[in-house]
C-alpha positions in Angstrom: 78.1 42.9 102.2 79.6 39.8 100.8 83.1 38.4 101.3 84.8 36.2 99.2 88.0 34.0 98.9 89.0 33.9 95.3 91.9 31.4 95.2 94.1 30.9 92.3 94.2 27.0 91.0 95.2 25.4 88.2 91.5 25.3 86.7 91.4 28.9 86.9 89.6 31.1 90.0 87.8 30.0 92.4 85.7 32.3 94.4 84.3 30.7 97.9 81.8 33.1 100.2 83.8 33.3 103.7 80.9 35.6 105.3 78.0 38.1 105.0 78.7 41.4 107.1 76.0 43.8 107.5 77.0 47.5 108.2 76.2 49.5 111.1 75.2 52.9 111.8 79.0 53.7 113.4 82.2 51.8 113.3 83.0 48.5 114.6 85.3 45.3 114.2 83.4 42.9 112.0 83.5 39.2 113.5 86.8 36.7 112.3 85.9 35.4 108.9 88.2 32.5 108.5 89.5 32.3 104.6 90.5 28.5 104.7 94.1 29.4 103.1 95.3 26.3 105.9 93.4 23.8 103.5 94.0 25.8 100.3 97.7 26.0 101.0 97.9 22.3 102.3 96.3 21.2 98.5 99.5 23.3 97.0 102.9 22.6 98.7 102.2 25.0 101.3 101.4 28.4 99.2 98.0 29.6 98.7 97.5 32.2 96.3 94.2 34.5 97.3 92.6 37.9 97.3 89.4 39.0 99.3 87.0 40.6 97.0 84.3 42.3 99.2 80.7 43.0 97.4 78.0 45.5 98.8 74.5 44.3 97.8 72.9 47.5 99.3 73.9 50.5 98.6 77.5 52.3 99.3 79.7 50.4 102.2 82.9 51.6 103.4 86.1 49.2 104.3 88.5 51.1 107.1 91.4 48.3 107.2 91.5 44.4 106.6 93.7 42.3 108.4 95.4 39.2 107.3 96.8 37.0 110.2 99.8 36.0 108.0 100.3 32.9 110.2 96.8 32.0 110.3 96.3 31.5 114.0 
């Protein structure tokens, strides 16, 4: 599975590849990706519009819950 950053800029979208994640047989935490919002928002005042758009290249994949440390310790 793919993850991507797309971030919203004043060209248009910008999609940036934050990690590759591949599934196991039984649930676990996937590792920290790190979406480089500190350097997006930095480049706009301090905002950074994003969304995480997550593509399977195998098959079906399942997403339980994505977390967002909203003060990006």
């Amino acid at each position: 599975m793919t993850v991507r950053v797309v971030y919203e800029t004043a060209l248009g979208s910008v999609a940036v590849v934050v990690g590759t994640l591949a599934p196991g047989a039984s649930w676990e935490p996937s590792p920290i990706l790190h979406s480089g919002a500190a350097v997006a928002a930095a480049i706009k005042g301090g905002v950074a519009h994003m969304s995480i758009r997550f593509t399977s290249s195998k098959g079906t994949a399942r997403i339980d819950d994505v977390y967002l440390d909203p003060r990006m310790r």
